[in-house]
DRENRO-567608 format. One line per 8 residues: number of its first residue (from 1); for each residue y, z, x of N, C-alpha, C. Coordinates in steps of 0.02 Angstrom, whole numbers, plus 50000, padded with zeros to 5 digits. Example, Ala and Ser with C-alpha at 12.3 -4.5 7.8 and 13.67 -1.06 7.14 Angstrom:
1) 49716:50390:50660:49775:50390:50615:49835:50390:50660 ~ 49888:50354:50642:49947:50357:50684:50002:50394:50645
END
This chain:
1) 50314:49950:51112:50302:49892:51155:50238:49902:51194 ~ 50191:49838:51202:50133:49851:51236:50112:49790:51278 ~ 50088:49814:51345:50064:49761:51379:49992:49733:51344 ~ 50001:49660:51341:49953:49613:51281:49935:49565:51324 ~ 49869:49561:51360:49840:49505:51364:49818:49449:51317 ~ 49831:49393:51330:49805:49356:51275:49747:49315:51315 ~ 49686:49304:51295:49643:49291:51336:49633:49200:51286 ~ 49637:49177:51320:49618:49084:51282:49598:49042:51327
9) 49571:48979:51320:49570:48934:51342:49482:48934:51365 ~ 49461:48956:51422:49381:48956:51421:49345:48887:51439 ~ 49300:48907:51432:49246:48817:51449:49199:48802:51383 ~ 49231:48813:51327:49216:48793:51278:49234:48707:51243 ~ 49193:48674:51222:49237:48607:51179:49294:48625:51138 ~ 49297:48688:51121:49349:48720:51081:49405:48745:51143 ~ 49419:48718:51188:49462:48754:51219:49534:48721:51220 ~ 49553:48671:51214:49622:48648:51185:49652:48697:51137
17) 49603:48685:51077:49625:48723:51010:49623:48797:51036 ~ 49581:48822:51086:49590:48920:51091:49657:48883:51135 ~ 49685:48873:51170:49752:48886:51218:49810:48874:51172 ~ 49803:48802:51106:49866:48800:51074:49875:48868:51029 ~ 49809:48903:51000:49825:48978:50980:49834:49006:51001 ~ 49832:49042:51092:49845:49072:51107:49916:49089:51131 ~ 49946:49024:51149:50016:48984:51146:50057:49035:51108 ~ 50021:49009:51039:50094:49019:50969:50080:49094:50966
25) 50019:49113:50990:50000:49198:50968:50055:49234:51025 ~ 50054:49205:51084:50087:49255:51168:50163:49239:51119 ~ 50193:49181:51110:50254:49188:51091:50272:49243:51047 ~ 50220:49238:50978:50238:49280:50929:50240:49347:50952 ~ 50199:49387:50989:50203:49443:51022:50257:49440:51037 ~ 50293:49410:51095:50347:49408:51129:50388:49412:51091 ~ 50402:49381:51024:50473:49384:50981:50473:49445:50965 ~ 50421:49494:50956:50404:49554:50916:50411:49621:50967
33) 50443:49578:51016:50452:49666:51080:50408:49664:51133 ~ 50329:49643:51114:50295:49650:51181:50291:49607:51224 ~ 50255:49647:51276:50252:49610:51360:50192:49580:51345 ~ 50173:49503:51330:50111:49470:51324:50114:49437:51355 ~ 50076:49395:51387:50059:49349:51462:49979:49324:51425 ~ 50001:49241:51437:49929:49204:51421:49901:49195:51481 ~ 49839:49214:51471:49789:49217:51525:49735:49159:51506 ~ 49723:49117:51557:49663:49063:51560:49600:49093:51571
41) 49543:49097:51534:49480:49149:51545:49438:49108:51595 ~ 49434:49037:51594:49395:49016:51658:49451:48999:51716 ~ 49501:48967:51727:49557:48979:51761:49551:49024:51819 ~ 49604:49084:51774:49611:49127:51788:49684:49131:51826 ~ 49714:49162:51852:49781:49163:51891:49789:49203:51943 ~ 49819:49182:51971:49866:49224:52031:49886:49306:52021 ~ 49896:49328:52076:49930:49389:52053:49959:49394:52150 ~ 50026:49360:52126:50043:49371:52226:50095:49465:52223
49) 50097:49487:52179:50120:49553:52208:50081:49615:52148 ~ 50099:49675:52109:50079:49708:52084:50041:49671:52021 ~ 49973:49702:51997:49942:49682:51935:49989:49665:51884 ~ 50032:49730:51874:50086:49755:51808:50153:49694:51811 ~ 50155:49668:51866:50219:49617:51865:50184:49552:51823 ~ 50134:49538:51813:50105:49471:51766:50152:49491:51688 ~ 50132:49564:51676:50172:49562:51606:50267:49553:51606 ~ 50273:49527:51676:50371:49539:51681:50363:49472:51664
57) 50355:49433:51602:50373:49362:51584:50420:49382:51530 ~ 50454:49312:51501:50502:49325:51457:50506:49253:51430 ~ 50539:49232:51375:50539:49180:51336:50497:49129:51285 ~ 50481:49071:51273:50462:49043:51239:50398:49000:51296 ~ 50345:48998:51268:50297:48942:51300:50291:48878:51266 ~ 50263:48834:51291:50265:48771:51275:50210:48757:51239 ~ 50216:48741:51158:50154:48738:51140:50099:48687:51163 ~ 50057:48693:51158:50000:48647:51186:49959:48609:51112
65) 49963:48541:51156:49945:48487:51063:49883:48476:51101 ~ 49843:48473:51036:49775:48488:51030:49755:48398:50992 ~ 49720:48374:51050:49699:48287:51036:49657:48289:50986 ~ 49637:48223:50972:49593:48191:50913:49531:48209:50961 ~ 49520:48201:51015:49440:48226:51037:49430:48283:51088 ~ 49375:48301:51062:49377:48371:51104:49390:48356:51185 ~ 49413:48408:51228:49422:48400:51312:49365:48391:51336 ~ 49356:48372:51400:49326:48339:51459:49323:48405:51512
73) 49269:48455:51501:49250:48503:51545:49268:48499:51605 ~ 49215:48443:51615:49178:48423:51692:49269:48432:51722 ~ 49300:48388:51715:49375:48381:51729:49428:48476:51742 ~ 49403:48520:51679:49418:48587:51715:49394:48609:51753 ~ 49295:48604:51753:49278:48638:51810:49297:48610:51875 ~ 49317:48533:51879:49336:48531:51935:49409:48568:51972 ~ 49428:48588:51897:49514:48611:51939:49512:48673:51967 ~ 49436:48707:51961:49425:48780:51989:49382:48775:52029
81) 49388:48810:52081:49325:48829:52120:49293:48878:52108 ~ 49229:48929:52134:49200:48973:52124:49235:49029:52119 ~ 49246:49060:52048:49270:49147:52058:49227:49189:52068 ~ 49153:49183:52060:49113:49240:52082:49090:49264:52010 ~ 49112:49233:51951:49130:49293:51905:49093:49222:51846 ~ 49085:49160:51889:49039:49145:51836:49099:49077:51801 ~ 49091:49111:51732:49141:49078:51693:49211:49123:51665 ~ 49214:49173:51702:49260:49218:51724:49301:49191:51790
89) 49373:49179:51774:49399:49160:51805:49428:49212:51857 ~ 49469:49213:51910:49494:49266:51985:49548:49292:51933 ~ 49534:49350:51947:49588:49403:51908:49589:49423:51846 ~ 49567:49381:51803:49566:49400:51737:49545:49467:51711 ~ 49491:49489:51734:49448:49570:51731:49502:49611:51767 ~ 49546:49604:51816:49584:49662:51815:49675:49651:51783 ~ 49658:49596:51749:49746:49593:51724:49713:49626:51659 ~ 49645:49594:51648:49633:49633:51550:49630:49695:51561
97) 49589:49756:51606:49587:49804:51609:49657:49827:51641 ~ 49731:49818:51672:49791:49835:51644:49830:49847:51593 ~ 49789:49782:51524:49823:49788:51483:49820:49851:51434 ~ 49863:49846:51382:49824:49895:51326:49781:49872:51288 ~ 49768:49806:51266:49734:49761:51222:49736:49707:51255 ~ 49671:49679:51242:49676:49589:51239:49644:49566:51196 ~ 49718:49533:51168:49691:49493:51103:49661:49410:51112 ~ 49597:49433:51086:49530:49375:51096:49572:49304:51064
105) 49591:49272:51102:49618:49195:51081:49564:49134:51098 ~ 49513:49161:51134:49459:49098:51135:49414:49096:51060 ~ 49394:49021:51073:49354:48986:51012:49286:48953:51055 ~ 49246:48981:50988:49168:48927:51025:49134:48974:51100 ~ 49060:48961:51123:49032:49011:51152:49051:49075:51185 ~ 49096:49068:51251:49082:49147:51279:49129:49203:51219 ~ 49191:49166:51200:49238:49194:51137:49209:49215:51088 ~ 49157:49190:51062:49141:49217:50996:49081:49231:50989
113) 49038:49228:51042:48964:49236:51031:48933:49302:51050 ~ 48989:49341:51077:48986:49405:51072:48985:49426:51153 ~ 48958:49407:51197:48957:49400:51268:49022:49422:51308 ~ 49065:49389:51287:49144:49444:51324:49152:49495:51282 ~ 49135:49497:51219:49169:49569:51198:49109:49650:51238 ~ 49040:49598:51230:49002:49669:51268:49018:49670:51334 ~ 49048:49629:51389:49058:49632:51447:49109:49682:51440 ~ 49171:49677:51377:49235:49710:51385:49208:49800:51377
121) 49155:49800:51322:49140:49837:51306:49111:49884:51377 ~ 49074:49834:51407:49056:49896:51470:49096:49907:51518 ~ 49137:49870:51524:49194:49890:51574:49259:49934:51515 ~ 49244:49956:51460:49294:49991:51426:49368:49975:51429 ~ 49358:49904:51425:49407:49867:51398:49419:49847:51334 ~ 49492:49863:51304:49501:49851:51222:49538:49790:51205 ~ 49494:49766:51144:49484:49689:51133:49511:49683:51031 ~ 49526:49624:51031:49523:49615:50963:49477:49608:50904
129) 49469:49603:50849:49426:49576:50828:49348:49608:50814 ~ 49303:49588:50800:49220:49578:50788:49225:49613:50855 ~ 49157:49654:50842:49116:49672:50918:49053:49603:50922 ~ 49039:49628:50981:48984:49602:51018:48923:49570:50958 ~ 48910:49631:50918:48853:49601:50871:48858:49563:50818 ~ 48928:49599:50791:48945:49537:50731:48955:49496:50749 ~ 48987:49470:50807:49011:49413:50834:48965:49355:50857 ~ 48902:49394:50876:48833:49361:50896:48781:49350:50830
137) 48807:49385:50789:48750:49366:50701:48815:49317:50692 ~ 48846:49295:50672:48894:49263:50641:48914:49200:50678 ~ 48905:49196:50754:48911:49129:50797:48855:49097:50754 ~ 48793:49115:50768:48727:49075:50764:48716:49069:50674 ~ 48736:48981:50666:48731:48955:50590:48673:48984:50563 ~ 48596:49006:50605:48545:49028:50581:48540:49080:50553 ~ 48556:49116:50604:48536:49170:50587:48589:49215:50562 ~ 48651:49188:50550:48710:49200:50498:48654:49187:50424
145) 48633:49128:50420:48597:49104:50346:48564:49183:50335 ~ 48534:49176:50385:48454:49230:50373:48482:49286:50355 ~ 48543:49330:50384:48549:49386:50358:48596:49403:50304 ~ 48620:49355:50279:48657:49359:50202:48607:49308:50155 ~ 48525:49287:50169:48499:49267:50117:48473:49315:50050 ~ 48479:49287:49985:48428:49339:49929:48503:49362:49921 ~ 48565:49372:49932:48631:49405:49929:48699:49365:49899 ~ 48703:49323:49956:48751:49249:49931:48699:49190:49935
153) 48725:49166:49902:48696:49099:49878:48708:49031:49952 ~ 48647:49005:49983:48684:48964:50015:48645:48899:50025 ~ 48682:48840:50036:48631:48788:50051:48572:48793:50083 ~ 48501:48748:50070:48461:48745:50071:48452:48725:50154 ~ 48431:48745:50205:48424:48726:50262:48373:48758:50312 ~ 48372:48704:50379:48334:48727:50419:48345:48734:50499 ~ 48318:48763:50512:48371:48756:50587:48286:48716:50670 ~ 48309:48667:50687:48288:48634:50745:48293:48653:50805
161) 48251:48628:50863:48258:48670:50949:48256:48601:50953 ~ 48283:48579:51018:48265:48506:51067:48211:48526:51084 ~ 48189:48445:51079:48118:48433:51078:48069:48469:51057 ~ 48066:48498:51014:48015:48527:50969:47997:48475:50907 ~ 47969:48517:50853:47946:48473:50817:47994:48463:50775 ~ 47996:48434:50710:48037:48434:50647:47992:48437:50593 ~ 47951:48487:50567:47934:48503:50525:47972:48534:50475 ~ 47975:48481:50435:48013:48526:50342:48077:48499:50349
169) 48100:48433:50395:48164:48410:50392:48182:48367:50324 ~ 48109:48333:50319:48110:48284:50248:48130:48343:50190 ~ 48105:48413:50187:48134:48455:50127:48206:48472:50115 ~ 48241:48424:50148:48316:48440:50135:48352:48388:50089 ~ 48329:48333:50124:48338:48280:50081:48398:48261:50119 ~ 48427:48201:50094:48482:48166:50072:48539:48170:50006 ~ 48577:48156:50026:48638:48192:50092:48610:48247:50117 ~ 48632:48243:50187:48625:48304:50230:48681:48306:50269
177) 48693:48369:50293:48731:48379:50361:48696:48415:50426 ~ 48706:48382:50477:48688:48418:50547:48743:48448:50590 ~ 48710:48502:50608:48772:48556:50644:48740:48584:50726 ~ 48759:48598:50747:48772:48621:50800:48761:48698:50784 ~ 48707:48727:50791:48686:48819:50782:48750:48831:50799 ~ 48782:48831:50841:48837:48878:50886:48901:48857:50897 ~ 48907:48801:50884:48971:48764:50886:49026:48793:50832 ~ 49098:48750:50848:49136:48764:50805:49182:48702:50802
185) 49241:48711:50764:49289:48655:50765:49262:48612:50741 ~ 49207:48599:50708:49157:48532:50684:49146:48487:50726 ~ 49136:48524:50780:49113:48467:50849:49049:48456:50839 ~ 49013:48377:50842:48945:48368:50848:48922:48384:50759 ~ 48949:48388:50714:48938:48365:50647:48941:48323:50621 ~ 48885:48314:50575:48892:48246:50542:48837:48228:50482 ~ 48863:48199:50454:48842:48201:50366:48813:48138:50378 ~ 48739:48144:50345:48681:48083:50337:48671:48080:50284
193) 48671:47997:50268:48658:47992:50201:48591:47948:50190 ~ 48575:47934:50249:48475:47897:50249:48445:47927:50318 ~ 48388:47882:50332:48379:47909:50393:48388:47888:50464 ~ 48430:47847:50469:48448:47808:50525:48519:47835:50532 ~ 48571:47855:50496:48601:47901:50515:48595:47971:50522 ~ 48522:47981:50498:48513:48076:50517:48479:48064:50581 ~ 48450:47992:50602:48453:48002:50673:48481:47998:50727 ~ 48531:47974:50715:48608:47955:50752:48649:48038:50753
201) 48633:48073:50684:48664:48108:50702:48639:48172:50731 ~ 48545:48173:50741:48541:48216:50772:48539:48222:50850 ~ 48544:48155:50873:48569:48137:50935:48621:48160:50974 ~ 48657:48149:50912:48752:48187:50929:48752:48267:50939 ~ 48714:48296:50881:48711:48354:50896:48673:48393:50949 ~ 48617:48345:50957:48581:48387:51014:48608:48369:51090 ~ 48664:48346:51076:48717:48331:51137:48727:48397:51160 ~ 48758:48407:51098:48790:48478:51107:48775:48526:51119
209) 48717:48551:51078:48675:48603:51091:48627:48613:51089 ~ 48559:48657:51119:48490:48653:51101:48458:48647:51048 ~ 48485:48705:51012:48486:48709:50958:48530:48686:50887 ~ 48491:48647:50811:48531:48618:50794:48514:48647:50699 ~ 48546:48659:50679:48538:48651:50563:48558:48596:50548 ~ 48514:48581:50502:48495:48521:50466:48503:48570:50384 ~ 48572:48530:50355:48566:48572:50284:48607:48527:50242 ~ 48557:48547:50177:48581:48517:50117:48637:48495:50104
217) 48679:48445:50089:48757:48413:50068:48786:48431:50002 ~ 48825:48482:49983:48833:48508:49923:48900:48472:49915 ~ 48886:48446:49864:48973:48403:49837:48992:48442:49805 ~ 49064:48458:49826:49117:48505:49797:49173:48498:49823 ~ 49214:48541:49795:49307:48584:49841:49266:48631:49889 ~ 49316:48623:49963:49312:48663:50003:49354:48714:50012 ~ 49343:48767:50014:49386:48818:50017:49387:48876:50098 ~ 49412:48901:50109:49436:48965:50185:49450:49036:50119
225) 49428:49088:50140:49448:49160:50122:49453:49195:50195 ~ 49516:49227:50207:49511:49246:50261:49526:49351:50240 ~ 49472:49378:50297:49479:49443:50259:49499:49484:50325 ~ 49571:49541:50301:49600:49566:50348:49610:49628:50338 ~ 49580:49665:50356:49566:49760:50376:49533:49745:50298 ~ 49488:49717:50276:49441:49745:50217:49468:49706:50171 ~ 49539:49678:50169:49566:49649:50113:49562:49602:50078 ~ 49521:49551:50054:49521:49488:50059:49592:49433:50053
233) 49598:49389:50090:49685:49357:50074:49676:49302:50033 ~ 49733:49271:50021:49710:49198:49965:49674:49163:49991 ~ 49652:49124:49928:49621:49063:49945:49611:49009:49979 ~ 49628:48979:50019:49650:48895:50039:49609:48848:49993 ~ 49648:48797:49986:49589:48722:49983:49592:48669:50033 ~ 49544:48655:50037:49547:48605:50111:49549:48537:50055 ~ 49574:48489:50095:49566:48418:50055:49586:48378:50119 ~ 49528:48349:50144:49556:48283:50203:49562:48246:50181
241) 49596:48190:50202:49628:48125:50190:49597:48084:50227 ~ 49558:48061:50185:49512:47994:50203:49455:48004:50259 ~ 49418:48065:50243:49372:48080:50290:49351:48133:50282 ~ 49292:48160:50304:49271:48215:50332:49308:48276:50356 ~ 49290:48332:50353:49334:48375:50395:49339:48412:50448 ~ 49335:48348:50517:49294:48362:50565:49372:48373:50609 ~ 49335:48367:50678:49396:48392:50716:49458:48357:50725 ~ 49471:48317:50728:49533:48275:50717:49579:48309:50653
249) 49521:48283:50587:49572:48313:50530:49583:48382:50528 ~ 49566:48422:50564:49560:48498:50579:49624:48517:50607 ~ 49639:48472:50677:49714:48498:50713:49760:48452:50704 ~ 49749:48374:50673:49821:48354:50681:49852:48336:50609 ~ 49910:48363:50626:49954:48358:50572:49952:48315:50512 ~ 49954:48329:50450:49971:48287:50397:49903:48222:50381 ~ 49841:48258:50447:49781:48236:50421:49743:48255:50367 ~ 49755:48319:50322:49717:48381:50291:49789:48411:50259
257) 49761:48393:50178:49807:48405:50138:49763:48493:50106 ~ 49806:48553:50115:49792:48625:50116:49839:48657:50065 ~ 49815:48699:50019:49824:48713:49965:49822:48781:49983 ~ 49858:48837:49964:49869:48888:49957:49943:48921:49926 ~ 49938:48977:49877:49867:49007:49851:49831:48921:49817 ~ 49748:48934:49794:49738:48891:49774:49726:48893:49730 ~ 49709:48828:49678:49720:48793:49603:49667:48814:49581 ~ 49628:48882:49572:49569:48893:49548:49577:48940:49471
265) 49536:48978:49454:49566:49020:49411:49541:49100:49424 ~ 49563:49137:49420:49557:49213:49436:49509:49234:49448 ~ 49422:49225:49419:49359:49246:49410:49349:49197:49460 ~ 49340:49114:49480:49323:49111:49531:49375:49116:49612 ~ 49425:49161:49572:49464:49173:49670:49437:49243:49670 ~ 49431:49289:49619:49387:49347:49642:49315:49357:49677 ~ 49276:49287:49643:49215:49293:49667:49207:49271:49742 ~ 49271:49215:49779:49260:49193:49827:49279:49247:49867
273) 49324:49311:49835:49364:49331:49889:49295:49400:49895 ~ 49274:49406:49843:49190:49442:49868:49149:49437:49895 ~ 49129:49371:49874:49079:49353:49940:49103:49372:50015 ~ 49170:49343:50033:49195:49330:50098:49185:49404:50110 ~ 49201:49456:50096:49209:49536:50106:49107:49559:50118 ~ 49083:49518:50058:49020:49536:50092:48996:49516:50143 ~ 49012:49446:50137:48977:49429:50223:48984:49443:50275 ~ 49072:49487:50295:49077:49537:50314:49031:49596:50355
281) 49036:49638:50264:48972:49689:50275:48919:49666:50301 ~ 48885:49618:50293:48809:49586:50316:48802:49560:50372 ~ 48871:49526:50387:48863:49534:50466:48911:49541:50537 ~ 48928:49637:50502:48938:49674:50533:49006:49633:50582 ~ 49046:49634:50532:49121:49598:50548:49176:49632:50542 ~ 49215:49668:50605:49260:49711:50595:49333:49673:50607 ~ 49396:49695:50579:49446:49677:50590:49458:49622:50525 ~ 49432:49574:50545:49463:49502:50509:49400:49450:50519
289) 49419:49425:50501:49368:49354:50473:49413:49311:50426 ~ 49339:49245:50444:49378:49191:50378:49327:49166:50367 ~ 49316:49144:50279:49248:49127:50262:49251:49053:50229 ~ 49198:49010:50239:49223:48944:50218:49188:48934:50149 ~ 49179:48901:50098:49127:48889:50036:49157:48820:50036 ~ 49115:48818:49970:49099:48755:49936:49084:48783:49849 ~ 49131:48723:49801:49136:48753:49735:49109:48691:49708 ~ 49053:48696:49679:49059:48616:49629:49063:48615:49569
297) 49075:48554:49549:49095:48571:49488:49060:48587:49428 ~ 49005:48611:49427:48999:48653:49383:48980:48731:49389 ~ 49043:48737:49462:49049:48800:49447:49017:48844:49503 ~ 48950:48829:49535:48913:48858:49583:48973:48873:49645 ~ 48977:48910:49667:48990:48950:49729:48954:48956:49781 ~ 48953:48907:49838:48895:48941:49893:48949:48945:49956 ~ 48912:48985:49995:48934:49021:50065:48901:48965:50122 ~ 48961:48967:50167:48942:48922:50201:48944:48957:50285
305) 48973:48976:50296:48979:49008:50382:49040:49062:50381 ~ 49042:49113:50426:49109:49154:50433:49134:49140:50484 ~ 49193:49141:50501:49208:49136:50606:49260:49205:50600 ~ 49240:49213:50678:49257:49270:50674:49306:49275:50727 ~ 49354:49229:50766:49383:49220:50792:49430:49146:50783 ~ 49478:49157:50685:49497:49093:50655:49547:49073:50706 ~ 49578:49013:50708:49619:48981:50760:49669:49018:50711 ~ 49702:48981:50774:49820:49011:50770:49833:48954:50766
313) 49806:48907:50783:49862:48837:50777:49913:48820:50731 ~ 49955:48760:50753:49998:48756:50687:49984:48735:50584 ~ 49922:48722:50628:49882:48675:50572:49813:48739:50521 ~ 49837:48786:50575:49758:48832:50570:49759:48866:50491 ~ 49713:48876:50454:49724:48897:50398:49727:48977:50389 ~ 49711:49020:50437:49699:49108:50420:49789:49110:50424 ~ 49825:49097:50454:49915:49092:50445:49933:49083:50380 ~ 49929:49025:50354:49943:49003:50295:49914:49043:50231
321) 49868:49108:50238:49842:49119:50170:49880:49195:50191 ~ 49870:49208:50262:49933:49283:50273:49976:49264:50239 ~ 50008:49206:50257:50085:49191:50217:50091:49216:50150 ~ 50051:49181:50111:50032:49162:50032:50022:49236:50006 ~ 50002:49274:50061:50013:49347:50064:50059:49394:50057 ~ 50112:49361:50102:50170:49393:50111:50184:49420:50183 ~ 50127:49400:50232:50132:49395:50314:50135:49362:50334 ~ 50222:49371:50390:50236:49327:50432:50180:49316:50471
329) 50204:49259:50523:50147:49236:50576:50153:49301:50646 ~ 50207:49313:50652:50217:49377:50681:50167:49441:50671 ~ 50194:49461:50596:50139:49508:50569:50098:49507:50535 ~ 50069:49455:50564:49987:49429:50559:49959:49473:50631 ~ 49994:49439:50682:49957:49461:50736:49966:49522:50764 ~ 50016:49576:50738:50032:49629:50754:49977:49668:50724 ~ 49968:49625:50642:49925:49683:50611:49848:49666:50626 ~ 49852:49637:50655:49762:49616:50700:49764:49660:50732
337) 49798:49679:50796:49793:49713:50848:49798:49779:50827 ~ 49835:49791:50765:49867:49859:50748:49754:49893:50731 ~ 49732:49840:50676:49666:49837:50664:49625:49872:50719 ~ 49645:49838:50761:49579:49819:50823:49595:49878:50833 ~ 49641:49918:50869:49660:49988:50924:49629:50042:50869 ~ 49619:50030:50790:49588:50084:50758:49530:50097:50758 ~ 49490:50024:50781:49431:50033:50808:49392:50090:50886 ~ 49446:50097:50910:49449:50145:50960:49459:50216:50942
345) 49500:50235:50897:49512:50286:50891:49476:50346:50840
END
């Protein structure tokens, strides 16, 4: 039995979806023996008597449903005042450094961009997952491209700053998609098919972030490989229903029809489940990952992004290919953490 922080929620657009994982993750711990307590990372909580009494919880939490549009920040930061700590919420730094582990349940910037794990890292606090650097090559769509290019095969693209220029945007052509460098959950994406919607949609994106990729539209099956202590797991197939596969069809139910194992044939579930293991290696991804592609039909294989912190939700796909595996949702997350503490030792 081990005291388990679960760290979720954050000031990310992804922060619904990190709290409903972190939700089903604190329960699953809990069914499994340990003392886990969900912790809000911008929040933060109380502590009215000893540090060690936060882990005296017991029972089931309430899962948290994750809307058709991302949350309304401005609206959390107002529910906090200043902790001193930034986007570090009061207490959190000394309930994580009580724990034995905290397992990383945030999605999207401070969660995955590598920034809390080096903070954890200098305060020698133990964390789940990717360190600091993989986590920071693998946030950024760019420079993820750049260091698995000449290796895996991947769409043709370019990456934009606000207000700079757009030189070499016409070399992508039509269809295109625009992304968000740093984003996740497919927030601020969007597929152009002339140029009055690639300007609409680079509007949207540069909502989001400074920085933005502009890349080629490859028609195909979408597929998830999710890879755990080195292993690669099955396949998924993604298939939305009547749309895109943006954030809506991402968390709610019976929007996104998911296939696993999937309908492929042996040579190409080996090759996807290689790539995913290399991109890995290339950028320096410990524990687990999940890798997304694109198959068309005649056959090409390209690599599309890794995340390195996949959701738990009910809907989330790294669960569903453990399963297809032969891991419960339980020991899914046992054997993450079991992962992570070997990283220490």
């Amino acid at each position: 039995m081990m005291n388990i922080v679960v760290l979720a929620g954050g000031m990310s657009s992804e922060r619904e979806v990190s709290l409903s994982s972190g939700t089903m993750v604190t329960n699953a711990l809990r069914r499994a023996g340990h003392r886990a307590v969900l912790v809000d990372s911008f929040l933060g909580l109380d502590i009215p008597g000893e540090v060690m009494d936060v882990f005296n919880v017991e029972g089931e939490m309430e899962a948290v449903r994750v809307e058709e549009q991302a949350p309304d920040l401005e609206k959390v930061k107002a529910a906090r005042g200043d902790s001193g700590f930034g986007t570090v919420g009061e207490n959190v730094i000394e309930v994580c450094r009580a724990a034995d582990i905290v397992y990383m349940g945030l999605h999207g910037e401070d969660g995955e961009n590598g920034r809390m794990q080096a903070f954890f890292d200098v305060l020698g606090i133990k964390y789940t997952g990717a360190g600091y650097l993989g986590s920071a090559l693998a946030m950024h769509k760019g420079i993820s491209k750049q260091m698995v290019a000449g290796i895996l095969k991947t769409a043709q693209s370019k990456v934009f700053r606000k207000g700079g220029d757009m030189d070499g945007i016409e070399e992508i052509g039509f269809p295109c998609i625009v992304k968000p460098c740093c984003g996740g959950s497919s927030i601020g994406i969007a597929k152009a098919g002339d140029q009055r919607e690639l300007e609409r949609a680079l509007a949207d994106a540069f909502r989001c972030e400074d920085e933005i990729m502009v890349e080629q539209f490859i028609t195909g099956r979408e597929f998830s490989v999710g890879v755990l202590g080195g292993v690669a797991l099955p396949p998924i197939e993604i298939i939305p229903r009547g749309g895109f596969y943006d954030y809506a069809h991402k968390y709610q139910a019976g929007w996104t029809e998911e296939v696993c194992p999937a309908a492929i044939d042996g040579k190409t579930e080996q090759a996807m489940q290689d790539m995913a293991r290399e991109a890995c290696r290339l950028l320096r991804l410990e524990v687990y990952a999940r890798g997304e592609f694109i198959l068309t039909k005649d056959g090409e294989l390209y690599f599309l992004e890794m995340n390195t912190l996949p959701g738990m939700t009910p809907t989330s796909l790294l669960p569903q290919e453990a399963a297809a595996a032969g891991l419960s949702y339980e020991q899914l997350c046992e054997r993450i953490i079991e992962l992570s503490l070997e990283k220490y030792r």
